[in-house]
ZAVONU-588716 format. One line per 2 residues: for each residue x, y, z of N, C-alpha, C. Coordinates in Angstrom, 1 decimal, decimal comma, padded with zeros to 4 digits. Each point is the difference from the previous one (the first is absolute). Layout:
BEGIN
X Y Z X Y Z X Y Z; ...
END
This chain:
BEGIN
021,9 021,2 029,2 000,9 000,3 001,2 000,4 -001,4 000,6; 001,4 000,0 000,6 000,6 -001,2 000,1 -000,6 -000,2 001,6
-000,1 -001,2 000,8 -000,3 000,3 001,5 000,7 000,7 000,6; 001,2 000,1 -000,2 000,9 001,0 001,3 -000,4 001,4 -000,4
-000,4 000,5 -001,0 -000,4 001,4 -000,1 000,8 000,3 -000,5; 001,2 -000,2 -000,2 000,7 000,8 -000,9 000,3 000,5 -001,3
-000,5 -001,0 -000,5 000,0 -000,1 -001,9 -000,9 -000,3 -000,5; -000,4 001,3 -000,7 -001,2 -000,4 -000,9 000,2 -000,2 -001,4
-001,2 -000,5 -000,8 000,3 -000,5 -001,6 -001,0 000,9 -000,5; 000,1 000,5 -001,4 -001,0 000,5 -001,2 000,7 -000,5 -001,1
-001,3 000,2 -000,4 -000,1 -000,7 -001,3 -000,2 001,0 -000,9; 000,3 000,3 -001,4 -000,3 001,3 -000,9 000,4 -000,6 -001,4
-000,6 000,0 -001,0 000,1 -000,9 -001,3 000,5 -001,2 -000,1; 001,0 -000,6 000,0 000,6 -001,3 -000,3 001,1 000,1 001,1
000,2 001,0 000,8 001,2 -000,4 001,0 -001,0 000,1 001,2; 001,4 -000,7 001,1 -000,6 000,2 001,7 001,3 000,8 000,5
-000,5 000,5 001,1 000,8 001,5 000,5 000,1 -001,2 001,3; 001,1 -000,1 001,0 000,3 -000,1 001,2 000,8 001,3 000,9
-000,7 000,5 000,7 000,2 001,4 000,7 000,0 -000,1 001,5; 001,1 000,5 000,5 000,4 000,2 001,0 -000,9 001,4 001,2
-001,0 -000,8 000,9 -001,0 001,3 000,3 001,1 000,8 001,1; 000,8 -000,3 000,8 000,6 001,1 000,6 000,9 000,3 -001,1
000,8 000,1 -000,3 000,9 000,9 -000,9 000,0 000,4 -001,3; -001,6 -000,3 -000,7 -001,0 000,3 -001,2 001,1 -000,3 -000,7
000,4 -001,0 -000,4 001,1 000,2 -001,0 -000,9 -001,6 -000,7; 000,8 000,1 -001,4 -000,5 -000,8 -000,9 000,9 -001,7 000,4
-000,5 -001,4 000,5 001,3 -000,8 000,2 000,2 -000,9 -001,5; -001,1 -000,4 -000,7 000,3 -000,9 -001,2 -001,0 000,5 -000,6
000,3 -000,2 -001,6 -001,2 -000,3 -000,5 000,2 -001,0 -001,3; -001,6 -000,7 000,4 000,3 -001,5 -001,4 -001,4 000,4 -000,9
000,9 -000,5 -000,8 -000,6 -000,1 -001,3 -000,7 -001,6 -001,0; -000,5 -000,5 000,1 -000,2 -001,3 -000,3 -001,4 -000,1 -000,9
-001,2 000,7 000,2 -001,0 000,1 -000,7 000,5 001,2 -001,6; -000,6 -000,7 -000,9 000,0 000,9 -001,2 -001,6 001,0 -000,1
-000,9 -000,6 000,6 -001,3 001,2 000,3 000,1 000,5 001,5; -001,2 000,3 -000,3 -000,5 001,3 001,5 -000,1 -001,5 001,2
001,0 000,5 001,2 -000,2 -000,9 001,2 -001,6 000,3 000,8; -001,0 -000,8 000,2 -001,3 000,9 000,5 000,0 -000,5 001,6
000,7 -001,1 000,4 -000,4 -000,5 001,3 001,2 -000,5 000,6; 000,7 000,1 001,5 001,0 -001,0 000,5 -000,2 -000,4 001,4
000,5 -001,0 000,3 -000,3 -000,8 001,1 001,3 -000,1 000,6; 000,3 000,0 001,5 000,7 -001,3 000,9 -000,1 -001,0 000,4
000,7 -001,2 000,1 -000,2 -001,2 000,1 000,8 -000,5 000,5; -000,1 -001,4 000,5 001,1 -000,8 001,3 000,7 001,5 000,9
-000,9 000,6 000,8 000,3 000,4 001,0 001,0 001,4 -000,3; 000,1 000,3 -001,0 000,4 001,1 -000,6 001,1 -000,5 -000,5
000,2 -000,9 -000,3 001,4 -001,0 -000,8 -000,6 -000,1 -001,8; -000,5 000,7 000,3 -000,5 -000,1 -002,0 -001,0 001,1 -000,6
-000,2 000,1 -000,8 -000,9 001,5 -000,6 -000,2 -000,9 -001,3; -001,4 000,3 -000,2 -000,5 -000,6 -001,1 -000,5 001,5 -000,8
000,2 000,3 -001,1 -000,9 000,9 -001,1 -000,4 -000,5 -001,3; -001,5 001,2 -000,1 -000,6 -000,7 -001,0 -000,3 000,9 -001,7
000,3 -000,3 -000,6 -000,2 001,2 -001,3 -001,2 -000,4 -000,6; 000,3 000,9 -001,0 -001,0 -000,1 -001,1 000,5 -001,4 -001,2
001,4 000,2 000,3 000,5 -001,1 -001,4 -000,3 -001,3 000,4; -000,9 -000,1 000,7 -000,7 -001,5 000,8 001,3 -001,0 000,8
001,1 000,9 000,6 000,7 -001,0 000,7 000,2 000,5 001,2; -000,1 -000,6 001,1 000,3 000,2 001,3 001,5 -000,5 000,8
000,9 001,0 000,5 001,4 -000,2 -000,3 -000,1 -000,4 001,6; 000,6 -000,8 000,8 000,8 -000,3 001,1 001,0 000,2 000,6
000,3 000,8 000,7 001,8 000,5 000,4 000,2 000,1 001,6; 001,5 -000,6 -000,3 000,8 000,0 001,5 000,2 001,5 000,4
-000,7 000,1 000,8 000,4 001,6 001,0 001,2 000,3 -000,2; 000,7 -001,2 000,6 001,7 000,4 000,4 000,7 000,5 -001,1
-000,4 -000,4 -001,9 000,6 000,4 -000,5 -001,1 000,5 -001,1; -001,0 000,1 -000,2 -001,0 000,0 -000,7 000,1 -000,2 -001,2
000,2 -001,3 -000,3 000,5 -001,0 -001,2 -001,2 -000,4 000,1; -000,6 -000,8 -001,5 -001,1 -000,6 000,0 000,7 -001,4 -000,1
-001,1 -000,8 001,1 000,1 -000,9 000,2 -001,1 -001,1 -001,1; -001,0 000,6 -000,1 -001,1 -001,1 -000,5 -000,5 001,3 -000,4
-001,2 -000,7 -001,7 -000,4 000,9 -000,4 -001,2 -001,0 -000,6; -001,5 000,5 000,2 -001,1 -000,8 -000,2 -000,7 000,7 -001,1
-000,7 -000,9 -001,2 -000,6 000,8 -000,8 -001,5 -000,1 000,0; -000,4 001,3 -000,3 -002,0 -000,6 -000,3 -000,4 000,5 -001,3
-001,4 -000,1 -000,5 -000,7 -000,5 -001,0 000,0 001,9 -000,8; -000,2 000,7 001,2 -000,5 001,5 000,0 000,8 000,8 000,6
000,2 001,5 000,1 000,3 000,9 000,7 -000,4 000,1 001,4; 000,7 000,1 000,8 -000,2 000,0 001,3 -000,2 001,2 000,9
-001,2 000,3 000,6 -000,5 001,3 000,5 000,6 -000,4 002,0; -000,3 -001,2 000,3 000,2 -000,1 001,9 000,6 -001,1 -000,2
000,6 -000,5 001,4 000,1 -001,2 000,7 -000,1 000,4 001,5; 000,1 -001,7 000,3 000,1 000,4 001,8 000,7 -001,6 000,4
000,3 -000,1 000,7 000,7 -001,4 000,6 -000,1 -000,3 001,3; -000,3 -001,3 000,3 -000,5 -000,3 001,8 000,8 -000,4 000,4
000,0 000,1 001,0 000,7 -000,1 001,5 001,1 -001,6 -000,5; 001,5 -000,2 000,7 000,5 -000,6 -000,6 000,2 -000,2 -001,4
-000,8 000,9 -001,0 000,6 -000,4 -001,4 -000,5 -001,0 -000,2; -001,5 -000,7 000,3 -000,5 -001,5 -000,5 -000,9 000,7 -001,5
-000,4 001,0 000,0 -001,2 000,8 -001,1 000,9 000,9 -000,8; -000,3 000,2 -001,3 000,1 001,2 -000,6 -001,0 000,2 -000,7
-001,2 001,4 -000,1 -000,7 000,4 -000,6 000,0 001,0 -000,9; -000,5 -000,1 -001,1 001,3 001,0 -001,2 -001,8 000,6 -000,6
-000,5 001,5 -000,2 -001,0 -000,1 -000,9 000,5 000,7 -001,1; -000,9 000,0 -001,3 000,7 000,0 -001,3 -001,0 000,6 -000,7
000,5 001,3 -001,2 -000,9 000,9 -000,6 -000,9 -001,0 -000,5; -000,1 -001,2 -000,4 -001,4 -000,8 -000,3 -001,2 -000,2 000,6
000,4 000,2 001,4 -001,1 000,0 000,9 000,2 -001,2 000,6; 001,0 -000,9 -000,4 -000,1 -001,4 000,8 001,4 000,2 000,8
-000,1 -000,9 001,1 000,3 000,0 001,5 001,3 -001,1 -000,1; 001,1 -000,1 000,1 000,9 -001,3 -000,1 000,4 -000,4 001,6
-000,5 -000,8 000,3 000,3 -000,9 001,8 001,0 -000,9 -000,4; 001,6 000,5 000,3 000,8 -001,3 000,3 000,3 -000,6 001,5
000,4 -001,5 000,2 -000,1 -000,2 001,1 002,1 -000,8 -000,2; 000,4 000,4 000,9 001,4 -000,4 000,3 000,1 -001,7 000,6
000,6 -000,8 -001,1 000,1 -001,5 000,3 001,1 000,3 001,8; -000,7 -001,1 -000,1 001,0 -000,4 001,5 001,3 -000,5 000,1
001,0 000,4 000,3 001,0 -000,3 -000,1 000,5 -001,4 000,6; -000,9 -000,3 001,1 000,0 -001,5 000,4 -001,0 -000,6 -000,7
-000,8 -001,1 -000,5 -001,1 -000,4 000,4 -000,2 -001,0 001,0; -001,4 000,4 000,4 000,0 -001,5 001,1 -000,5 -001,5 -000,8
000,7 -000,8 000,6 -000,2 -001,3 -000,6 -000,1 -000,8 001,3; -001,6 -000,7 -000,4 -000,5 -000,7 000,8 -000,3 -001,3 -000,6
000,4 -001,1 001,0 000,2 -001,3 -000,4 -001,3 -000,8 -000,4; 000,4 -001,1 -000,7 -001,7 -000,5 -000,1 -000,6 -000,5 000,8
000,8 -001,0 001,0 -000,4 000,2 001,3 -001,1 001,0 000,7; 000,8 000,6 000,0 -000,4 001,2 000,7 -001,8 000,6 -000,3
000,4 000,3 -001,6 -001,4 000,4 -000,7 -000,8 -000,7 000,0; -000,3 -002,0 000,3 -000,7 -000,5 -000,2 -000,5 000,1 001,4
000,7 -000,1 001,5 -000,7 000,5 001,2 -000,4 001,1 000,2; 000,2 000,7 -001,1 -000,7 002,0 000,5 -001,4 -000,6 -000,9
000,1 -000,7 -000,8 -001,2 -000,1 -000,7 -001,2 -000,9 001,2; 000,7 -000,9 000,4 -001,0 -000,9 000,6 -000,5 000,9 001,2
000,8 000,9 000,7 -000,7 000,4 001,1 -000,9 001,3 -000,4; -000,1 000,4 -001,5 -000,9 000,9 -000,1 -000,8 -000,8 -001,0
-001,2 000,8 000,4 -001,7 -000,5 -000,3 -000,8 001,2 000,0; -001,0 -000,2 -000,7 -001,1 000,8 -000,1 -001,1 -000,1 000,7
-000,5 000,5 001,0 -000,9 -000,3 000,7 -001,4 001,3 000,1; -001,2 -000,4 -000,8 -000,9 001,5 -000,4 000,0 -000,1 002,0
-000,7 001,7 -000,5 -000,4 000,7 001,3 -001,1 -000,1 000,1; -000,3 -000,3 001,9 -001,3 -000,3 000,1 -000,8 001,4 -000,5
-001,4 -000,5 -000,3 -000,8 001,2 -000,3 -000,6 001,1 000,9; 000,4 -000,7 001,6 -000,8 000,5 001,1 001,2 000,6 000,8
001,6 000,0 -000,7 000,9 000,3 001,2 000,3 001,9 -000,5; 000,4 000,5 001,2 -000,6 001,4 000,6 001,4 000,2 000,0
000,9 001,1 -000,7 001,5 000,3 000,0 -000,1 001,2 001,2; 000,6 -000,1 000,7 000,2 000,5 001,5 001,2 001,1 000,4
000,2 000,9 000,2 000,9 001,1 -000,2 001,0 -000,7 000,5; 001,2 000,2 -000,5 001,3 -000,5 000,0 000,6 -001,3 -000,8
-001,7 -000,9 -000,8 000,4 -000,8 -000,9 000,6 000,0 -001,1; 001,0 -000,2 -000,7 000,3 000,1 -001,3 -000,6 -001,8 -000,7
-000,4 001,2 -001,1 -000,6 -000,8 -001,3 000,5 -000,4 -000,6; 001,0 -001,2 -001,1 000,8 -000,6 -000,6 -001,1 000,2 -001,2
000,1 001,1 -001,3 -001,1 -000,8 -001,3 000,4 -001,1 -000,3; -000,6 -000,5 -000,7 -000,2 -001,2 -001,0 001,1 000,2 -001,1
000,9 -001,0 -000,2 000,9 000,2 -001,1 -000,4 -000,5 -000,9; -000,1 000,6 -001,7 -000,9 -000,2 -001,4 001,6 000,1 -000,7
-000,3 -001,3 -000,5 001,1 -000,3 -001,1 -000,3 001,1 -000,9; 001,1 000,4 -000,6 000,5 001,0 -000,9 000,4 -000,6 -001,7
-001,3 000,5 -000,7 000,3 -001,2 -001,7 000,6 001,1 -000,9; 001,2 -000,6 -000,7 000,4 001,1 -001,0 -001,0 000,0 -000,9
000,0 001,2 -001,0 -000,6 000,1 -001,0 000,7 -000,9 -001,6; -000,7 -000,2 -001,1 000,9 -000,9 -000,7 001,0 000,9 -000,3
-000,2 001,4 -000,2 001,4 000,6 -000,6 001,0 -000,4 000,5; -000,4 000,4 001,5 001,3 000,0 000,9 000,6 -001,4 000,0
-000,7 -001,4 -000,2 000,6 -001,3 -000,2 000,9 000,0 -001,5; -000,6 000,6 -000,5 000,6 -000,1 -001,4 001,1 000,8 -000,4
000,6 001,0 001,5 000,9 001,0 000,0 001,3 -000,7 000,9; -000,7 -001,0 000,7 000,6 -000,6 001,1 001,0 -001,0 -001,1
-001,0 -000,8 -000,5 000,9 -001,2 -001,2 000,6 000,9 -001,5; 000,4 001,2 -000,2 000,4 000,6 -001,1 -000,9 -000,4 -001,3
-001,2 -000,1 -000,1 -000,7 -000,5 -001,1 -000,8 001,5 -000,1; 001,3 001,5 -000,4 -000,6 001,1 000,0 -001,0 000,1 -001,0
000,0 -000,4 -001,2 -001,2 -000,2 -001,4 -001,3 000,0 000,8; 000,1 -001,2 000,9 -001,6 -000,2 000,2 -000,5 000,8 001,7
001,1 000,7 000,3 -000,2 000,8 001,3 -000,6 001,2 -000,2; 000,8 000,5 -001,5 -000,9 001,3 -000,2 -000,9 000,1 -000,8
-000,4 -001,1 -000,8 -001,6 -000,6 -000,6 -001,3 -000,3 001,5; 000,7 -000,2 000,7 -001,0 -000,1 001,3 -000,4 001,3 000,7
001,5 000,6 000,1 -000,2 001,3 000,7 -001,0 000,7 -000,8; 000,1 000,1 -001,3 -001,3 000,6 -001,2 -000,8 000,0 000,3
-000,6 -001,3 000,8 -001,4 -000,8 -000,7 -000,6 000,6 001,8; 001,1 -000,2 000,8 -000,5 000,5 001,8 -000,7 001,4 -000,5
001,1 000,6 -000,3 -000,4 001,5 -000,5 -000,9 000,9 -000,5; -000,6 -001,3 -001,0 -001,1 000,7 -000,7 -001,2 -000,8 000,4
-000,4 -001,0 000,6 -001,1 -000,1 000,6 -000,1 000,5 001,6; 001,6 000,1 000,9 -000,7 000,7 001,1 000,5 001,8 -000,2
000,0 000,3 -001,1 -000,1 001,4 000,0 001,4 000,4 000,7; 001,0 -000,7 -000,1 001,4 000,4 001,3 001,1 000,3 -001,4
000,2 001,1 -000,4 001,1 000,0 -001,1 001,4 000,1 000,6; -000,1 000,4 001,6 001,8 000,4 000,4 000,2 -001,4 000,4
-001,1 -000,9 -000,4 000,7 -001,6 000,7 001,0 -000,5 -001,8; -000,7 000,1 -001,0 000,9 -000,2 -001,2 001,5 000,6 -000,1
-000,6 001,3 000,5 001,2 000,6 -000,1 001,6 000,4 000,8; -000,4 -000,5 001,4 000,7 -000,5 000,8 000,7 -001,5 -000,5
-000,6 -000,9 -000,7 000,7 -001,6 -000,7 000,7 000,8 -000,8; 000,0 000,7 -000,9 000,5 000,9 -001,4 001,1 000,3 001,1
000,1 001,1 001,4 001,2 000,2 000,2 000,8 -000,8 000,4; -000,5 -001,3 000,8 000,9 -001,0 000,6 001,1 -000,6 -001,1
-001,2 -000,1 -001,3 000,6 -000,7 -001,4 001,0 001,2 -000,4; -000,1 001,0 000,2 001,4 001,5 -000,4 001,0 -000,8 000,6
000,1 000,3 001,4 000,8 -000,4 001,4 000,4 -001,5 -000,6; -000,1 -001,3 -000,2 000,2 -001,1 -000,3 000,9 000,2 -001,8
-000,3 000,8 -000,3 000,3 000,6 -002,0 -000,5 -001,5 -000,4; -001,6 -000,5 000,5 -000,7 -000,8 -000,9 -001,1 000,5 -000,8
-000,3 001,5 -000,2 -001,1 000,6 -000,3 000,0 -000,5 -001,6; 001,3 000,3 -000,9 000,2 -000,7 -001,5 -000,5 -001,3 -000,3
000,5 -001,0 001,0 -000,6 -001,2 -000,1 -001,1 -000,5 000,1; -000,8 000,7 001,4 -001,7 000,2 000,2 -000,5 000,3 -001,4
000,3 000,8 -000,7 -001,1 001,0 -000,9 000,8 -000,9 -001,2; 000,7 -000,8 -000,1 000,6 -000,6 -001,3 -001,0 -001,2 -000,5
-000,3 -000,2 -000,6 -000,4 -001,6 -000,9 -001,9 000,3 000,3; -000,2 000,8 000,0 -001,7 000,4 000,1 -000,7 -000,3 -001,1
-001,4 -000,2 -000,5 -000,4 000,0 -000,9 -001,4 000,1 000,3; -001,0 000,5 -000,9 -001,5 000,3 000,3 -000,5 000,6 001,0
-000,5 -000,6 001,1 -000,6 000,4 000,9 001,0 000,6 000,8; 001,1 -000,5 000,3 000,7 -000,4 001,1 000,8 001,6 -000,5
000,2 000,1 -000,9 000,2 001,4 -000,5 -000,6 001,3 000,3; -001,0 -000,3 -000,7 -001,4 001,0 000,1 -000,1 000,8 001,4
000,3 -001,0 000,8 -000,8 000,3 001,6 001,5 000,7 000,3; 001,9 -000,3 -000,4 000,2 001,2 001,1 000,2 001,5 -001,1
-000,3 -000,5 -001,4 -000,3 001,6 -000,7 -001,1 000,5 000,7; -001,1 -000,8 000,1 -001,2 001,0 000,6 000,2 000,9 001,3
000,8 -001,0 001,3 000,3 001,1 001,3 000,8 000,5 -000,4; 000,9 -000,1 -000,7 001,2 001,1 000,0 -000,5 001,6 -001,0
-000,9 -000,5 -001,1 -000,5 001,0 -000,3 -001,0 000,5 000,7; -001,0 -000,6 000,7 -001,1 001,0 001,0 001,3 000,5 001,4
000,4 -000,6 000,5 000,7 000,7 001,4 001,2 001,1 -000,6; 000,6 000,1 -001,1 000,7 000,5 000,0 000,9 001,5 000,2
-001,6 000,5 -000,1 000,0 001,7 000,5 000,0 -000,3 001,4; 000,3 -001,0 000,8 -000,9 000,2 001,3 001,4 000,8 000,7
-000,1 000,6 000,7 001,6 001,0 000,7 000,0 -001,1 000,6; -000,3 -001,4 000,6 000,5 -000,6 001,0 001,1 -000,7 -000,4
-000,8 -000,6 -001,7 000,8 -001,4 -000,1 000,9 000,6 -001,6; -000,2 001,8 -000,6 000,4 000,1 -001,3 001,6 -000,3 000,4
000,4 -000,4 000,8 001,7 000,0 -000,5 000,0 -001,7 -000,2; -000,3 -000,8 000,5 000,1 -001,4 000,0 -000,3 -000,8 -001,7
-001,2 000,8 000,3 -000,9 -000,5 -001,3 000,7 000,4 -001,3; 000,6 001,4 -000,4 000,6 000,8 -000,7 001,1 -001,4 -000,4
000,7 000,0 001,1 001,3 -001,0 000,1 -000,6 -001,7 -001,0; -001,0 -000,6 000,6 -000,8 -001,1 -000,2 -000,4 000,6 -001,8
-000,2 000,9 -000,4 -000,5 000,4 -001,2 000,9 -000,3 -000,6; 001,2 001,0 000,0 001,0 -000,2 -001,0 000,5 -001,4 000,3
000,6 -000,9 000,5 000,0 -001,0 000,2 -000,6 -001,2 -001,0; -001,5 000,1 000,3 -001,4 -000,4 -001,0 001,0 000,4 -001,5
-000,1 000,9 000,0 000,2 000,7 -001,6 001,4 -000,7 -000,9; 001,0 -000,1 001,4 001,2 -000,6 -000,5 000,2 -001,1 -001,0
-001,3 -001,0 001,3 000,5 -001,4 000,1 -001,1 -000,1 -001,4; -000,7 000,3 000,0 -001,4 -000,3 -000,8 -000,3 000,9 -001,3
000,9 001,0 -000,4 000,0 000,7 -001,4 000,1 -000,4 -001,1; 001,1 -001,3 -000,2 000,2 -000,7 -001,5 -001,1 -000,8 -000,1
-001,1 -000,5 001,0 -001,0 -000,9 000,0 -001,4 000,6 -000,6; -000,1 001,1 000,2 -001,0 001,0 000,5 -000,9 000,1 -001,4
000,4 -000,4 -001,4 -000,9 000,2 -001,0 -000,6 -001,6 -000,6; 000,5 -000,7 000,9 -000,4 -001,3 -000,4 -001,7 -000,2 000,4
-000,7 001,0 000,8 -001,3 -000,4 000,9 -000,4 001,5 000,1; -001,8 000,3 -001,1 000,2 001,4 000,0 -000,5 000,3 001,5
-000,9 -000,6 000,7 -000,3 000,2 001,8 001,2 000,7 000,6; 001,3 -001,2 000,1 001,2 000,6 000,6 000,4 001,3 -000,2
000,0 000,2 -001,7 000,3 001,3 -000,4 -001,0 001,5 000,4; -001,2 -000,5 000,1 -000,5 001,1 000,3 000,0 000,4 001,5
000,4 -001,1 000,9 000,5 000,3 001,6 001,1 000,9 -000,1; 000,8 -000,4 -000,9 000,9 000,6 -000,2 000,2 001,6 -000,1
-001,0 000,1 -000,9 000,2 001,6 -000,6 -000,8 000,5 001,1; -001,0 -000,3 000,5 -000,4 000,9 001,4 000,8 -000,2 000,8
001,3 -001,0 000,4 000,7 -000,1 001,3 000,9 001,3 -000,6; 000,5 000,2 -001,3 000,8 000,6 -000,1 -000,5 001,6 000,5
-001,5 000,4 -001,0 -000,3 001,3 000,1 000,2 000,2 001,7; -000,3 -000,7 001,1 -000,2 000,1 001,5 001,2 000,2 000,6
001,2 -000,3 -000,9 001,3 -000,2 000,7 000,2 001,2 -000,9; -000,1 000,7 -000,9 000,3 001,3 -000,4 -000,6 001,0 000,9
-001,5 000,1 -000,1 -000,9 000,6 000,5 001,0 000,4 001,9; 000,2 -001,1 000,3 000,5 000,2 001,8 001,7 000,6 -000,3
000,4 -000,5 -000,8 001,9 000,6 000,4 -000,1 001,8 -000,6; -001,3 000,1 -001,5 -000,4 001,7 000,2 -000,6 000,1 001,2
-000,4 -000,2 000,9 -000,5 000,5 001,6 001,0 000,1 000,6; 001,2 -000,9 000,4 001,0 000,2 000,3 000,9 001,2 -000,4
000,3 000,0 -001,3 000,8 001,0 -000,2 -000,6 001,5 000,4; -001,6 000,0 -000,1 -000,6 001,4 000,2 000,5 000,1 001,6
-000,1 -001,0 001,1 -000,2 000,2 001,0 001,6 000,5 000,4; 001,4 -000,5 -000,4 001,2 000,5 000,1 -000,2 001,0 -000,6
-000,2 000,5 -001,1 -000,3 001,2 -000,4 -000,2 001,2 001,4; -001,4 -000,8 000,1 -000,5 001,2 001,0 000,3 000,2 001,7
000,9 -001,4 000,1 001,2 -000,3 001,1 001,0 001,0 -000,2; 000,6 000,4 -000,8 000,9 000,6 -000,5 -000,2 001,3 000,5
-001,3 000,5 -000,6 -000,3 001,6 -000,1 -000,2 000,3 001,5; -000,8 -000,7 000,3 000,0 -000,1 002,0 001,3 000,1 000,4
000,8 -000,5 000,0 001,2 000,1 000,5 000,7 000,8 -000,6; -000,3 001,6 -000,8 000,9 000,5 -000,6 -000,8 001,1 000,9
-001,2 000,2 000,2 -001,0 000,9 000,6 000,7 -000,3 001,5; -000,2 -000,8 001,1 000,8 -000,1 001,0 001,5 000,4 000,1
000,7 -000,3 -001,0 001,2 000,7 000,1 000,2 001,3 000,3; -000,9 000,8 -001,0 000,1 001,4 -000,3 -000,4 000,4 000,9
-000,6 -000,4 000,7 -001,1 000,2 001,3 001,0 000,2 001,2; 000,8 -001,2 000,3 000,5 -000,1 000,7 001,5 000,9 -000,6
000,3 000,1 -000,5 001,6 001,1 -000,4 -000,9 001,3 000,4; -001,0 000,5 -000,6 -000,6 001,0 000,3 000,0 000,4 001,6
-000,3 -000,8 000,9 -000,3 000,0 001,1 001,0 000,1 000,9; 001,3 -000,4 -000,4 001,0 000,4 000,8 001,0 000,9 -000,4
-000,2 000,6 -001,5 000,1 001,3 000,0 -000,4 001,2 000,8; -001,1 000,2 -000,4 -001,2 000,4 001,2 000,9 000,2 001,6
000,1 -001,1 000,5 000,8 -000,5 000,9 001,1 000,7 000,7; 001,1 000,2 -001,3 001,2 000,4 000,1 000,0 001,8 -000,1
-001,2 000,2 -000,9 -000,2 001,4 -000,3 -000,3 000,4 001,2
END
């Protein structure tokens, strides 16, 4: 619903409806997603409408003529969003189960002189708190500010040295038990199109370890579309090599059976997507027969 009350929007497979509530009449409708639209938003004050599909893109449009303006892509299918106040956040979540937080750059930045920075620095200090001082209603407490250390991935994502960003992200992963931290580096490396390059020139170990996560996580519903993606990939770059080292080869034939084993789950699951959606139809034509009768 627009603020003034007058116009509201729906959404129904791949189009959006703009409808007129006093005169119920239909005023536009756009077409811009190729799957099911599941979520839409207003934004800048009702100067924009963001929607979100399934085909993982979130389309941007001018009200006044509902043109897309900007169109963002993510990793997964898109179930929500929501956007704060001024348009500084966009939060998108995605059939993987992972959460995407973008933050809108500033159109100014502030630039502060050196000058300047080197007097903000001298008049601040650290001074501990006495052990004996008594915080008194209406005190505010300032915490203690704790420098913030990247992890090596993230340094190693920072300087483009993706090879050894996602040999780190591996190594995080499997000693602190965190596999969406690997596989969040795997998407950044989609998003950058360095994932080929990452997984290119491997050998031995350095091998072994991302056939091993990609074959154990790969059923996982969170991360099977990424990894799937990271599989064939693996398979591309690394198939004419693959009989030279029988270890490699036998990663191999289990990565394979696992990437068979999951796209038959998939197809059963559209399968039985399918049949559900033929059972709701009939259900629903039924019912408004019924209806009319």
């Amino acid at each position: 619903m627009f603020p003034n009350g007058g116009v509201f929007l729906t959404a129904g497979g791949s189009s959006i409806r703009v409808w007129d509530v006093v005169a119920g009449k239909l005023l536009a409708q756009v077409a811009q997603h190729h799957k099911t639209i599941t979520c839409l938003k207003l934004a800048s004050r009702g100067q924009r409408l963001l929607s979100g599909s399934l085909d993982r893109h979130v389309k941007i449009y001018d009200v006044s003529s509902y043109q897309v303006v900007h169109t963002l892509d993510f990793p997964s299918p898109i179930l929500c969003m929501d956007v704060s106040l001024e348009d500084k956040v966009l939060v998108v979540g995605m059939t993987s189960g992972l959460t995407s937080v973008q933050r809108r750059k500033s159109d100014m930045p502030l630039v502060v002189s050196n000058s300047r920075q080197k007097r903000a620095r001298s008049f601040s200090r650290t001074v501990p708190m006495d052990p004996g001082f008594i915080v008194e209603p209406g005190d505010a407490v300032v915490p203690e500010s704790h420098a913030q250390h990247l992890s090596k991935y993230n340094k190693y994502l920072r300087t483009f040295q993706v090879s050894k960003a996602l040999s780190e992200a591996l190594r995080y992963a499997k000693y602190r038990d965190l596999p969406q931290v690997a596989v969040s580096v795997m998407q950044d490396l989609v998003r950058r199109r360095a994932l080929r390059s990452a997984l290119a020139g491997r050998t031995g170990e350095d091998l072994v370890d991302v056939m091993q996560f990609v074959t154990r996580y790969l059923a996982d519903m969170r991360f099977s579309r990424i990894l799937l993606d990271v599989a064939m990939v693996m398979i591309d770059v690394y198939y004419p090599q693959i009989t030279t080292c029988d270890e490699t080869l036998r990663r191999f034939h289990i990565l394979q059976k696992v990437v068979q084993q999951e796209m038959t789950n998939v197809q059963e699951m559209m399968e039985l997507r399918g049949c559900v959606e033929m059972v709701l139809a009939n259900s629903c034509s039924n019912t408004v027969d019924a209806g009319n009768g």
